[in-house]
TORDRENVO-296525 format. One record per residue: residue in three letters; x, z, y of N, C-alpha, C in turn. Coordinates in Angstrom, 3 decimals. Example, Ala and Ser with C-alpha at 12.3 -4.5 7.8 and 13.67 -1.06 7.14 Angstrom:
2
 volum       nX       nZ       nY      caX      caZ      caY       cX       cZ       cY
   ALA   13.190    7.800   -5.690   12.300    7.800   -4.500   13.200    7.800   -3.300
   SER   12.850    7.080   -2.250   13.670    7.140   -1.060   12.900    7.870    0.030
This chain:
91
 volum       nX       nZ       nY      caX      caZ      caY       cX       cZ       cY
   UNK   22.229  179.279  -47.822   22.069  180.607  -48.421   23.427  181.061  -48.951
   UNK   23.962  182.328  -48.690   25.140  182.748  -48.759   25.414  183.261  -50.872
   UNK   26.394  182.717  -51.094   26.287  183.247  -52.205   26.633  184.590  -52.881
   UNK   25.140  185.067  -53.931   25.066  186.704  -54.006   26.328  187.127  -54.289
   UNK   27.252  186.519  -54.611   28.675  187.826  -55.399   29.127  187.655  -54.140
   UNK   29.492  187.228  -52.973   30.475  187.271  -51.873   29.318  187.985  -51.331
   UNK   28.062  188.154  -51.033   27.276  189.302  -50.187   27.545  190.486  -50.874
   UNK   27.653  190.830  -52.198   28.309  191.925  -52.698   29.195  192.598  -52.272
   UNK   30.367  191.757  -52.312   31.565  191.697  -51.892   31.611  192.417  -50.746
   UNK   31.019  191.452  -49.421   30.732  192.070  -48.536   30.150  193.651  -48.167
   UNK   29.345  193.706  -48.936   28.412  195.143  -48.604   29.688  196.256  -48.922
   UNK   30.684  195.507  -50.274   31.202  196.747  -50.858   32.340  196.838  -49.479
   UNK   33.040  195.628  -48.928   33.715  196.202  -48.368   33.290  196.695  -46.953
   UNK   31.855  196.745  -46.819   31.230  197.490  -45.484   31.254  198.788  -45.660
   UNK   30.675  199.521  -46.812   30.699  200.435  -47.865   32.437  201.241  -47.537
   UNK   33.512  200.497  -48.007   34.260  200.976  -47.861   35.378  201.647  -46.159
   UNK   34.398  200.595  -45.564   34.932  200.977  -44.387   33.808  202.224  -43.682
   UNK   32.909  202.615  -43.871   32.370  203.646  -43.491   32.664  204.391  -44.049
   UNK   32.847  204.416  -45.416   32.938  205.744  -46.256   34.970  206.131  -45.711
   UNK   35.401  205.335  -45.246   36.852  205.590  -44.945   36.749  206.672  -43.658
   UNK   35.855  205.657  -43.080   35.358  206.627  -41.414   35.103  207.747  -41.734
   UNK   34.292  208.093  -42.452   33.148  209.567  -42.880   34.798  210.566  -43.317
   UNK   35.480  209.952  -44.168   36.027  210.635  -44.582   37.526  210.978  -43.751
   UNK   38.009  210.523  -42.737   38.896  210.459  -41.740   38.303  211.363  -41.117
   UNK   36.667  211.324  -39.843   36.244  212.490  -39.631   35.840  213.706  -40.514
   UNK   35.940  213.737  -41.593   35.497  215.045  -42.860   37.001  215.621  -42.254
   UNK   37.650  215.326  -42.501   39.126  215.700  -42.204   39.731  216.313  -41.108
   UNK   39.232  215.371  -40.242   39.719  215.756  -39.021   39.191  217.030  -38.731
   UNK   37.651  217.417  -38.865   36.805  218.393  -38.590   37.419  219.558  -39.675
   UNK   37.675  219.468  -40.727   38.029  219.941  -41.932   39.587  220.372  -41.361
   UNK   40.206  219.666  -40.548   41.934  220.557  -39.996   41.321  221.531  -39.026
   UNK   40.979  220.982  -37.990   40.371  221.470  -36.629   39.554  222.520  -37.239
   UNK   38.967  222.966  -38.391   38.586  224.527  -38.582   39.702  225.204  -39.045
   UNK   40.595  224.685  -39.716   41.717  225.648  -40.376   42.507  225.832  -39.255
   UNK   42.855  225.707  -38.120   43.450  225.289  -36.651   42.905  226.632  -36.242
   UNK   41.406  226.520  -35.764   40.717  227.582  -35.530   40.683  228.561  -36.400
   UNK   40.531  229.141  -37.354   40.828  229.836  -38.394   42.154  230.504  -38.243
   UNK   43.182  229.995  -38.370   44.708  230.392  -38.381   44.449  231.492  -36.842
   UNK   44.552  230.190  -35.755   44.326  231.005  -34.410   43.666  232.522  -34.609
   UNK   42.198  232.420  -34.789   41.645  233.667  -35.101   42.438  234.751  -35.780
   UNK   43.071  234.549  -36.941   43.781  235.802  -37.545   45.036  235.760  -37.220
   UNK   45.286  234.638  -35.984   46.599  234.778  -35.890   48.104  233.911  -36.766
   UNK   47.644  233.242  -36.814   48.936  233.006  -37.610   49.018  231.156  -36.789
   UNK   49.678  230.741  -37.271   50.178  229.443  -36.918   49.067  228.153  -37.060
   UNK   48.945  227.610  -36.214   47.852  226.356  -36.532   49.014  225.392  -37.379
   UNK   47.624  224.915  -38.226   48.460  224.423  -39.475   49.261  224.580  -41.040
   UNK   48.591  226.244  -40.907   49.096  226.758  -41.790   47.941  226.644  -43.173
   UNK   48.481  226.445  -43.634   47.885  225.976  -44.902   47.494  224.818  -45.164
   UNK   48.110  224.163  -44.548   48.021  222.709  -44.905   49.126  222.122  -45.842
   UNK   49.068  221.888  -47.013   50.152  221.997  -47.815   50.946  220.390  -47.921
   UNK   50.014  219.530  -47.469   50.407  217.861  -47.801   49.330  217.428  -46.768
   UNK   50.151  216.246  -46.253   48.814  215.542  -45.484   48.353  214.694  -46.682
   UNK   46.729  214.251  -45.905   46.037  213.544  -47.097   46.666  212.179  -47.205
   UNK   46.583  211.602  -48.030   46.839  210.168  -48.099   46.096  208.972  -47.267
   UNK   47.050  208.112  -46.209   46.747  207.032  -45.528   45.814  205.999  -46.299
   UNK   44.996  206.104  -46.258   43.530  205.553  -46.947   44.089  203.561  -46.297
   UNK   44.540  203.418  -45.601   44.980  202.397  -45.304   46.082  201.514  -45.812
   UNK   47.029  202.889  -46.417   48.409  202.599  -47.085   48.458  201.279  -47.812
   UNK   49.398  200.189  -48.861   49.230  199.193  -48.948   49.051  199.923  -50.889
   UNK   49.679  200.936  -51.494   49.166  201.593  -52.230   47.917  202.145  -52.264
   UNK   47.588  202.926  -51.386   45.861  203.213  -51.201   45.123  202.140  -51.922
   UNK   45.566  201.042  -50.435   44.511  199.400  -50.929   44.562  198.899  -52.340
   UNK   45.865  199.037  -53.003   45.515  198.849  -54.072   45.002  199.201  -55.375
   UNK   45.349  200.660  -54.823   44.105  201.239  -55.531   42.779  200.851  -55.733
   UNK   42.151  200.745  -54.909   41.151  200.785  -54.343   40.877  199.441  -55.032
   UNK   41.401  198.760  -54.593   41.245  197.005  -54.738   41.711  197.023  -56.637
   UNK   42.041  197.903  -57.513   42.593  197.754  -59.057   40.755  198.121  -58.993
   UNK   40.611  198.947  -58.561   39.082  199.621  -58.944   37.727  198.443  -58.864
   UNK   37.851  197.700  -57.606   36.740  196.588  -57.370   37.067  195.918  -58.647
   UNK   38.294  195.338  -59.233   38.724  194.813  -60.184   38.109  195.516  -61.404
   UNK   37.652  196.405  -61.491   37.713  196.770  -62.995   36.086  196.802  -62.573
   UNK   35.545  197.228  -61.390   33.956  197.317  -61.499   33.431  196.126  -61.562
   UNK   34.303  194.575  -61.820   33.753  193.438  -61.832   33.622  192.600  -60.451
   UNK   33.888  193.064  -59.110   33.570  192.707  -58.288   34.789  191.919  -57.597
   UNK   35.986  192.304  -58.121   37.311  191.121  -57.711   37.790  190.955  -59.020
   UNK   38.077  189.367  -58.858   38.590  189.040  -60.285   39.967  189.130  -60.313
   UNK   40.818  188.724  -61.483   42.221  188.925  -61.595   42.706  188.361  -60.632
   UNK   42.697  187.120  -60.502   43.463  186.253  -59.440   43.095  186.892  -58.073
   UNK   42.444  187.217  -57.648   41.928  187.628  -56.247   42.611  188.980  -56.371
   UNK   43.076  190.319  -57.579   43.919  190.966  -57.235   45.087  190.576  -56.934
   UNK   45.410  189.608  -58.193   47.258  189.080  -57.916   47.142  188.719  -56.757
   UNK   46.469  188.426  -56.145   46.720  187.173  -54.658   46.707  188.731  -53.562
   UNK   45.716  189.339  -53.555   45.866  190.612  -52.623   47.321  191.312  -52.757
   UNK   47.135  191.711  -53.796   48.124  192.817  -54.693   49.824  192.546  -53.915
   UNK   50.126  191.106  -54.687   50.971  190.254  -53.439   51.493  190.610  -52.056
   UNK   50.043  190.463  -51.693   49.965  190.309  -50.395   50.295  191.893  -49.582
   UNK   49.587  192.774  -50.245   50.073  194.138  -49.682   51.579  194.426  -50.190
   UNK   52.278  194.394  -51.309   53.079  195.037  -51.195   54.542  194.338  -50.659
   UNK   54.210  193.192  -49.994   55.177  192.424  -49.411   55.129  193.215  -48.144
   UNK   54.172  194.172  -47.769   53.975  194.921  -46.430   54.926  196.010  -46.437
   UNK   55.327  196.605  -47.962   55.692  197.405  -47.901   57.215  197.710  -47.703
């Protein structure tokens, strides 16, 4: 029998990888009207796009993300230091 805090674990980071998806296509669909939009009145595709969004993948992102599991109880300190580490040696 698998133990409940690592099935947690798990779900959250299943959780996080769909909700990354959902929100990559929110986006994509979400340019691709302002694209269409611009076209229609004419003006430049792309216009009004002031910043791209942030790489949800970035090694900052992750740690975001990963300070947050940390504070909701679900990664402990050491398991950030050991990640934390680990991403920004990427960078």
């Amino acid at each position: 029998m698998a133990d409940p805090q690592e099935q947690i674990r798990q779900a959250v980071r299943d959780m996080r990888q769909e909700l990354t998806r959902a929100l990559e296509s929110a986006g994509n669909i979400a340019r691709q009207a302002v694209d269409d939009v611009s076209r229609l009145v004419g003006e430049a595709p792309g216009i009004g796009r002031l910043r791209p969004s942030p790489d949800p993948d970035s090694p900052a992102q992750l740690i975001r993300e990963l300070a947050r599991l940390r504070e909701e109880g679900l990664v402990t300190d050491e398991e950030f230091a050991a990640k934390k580490t680990d991403l920004l040696a990427r960078m």
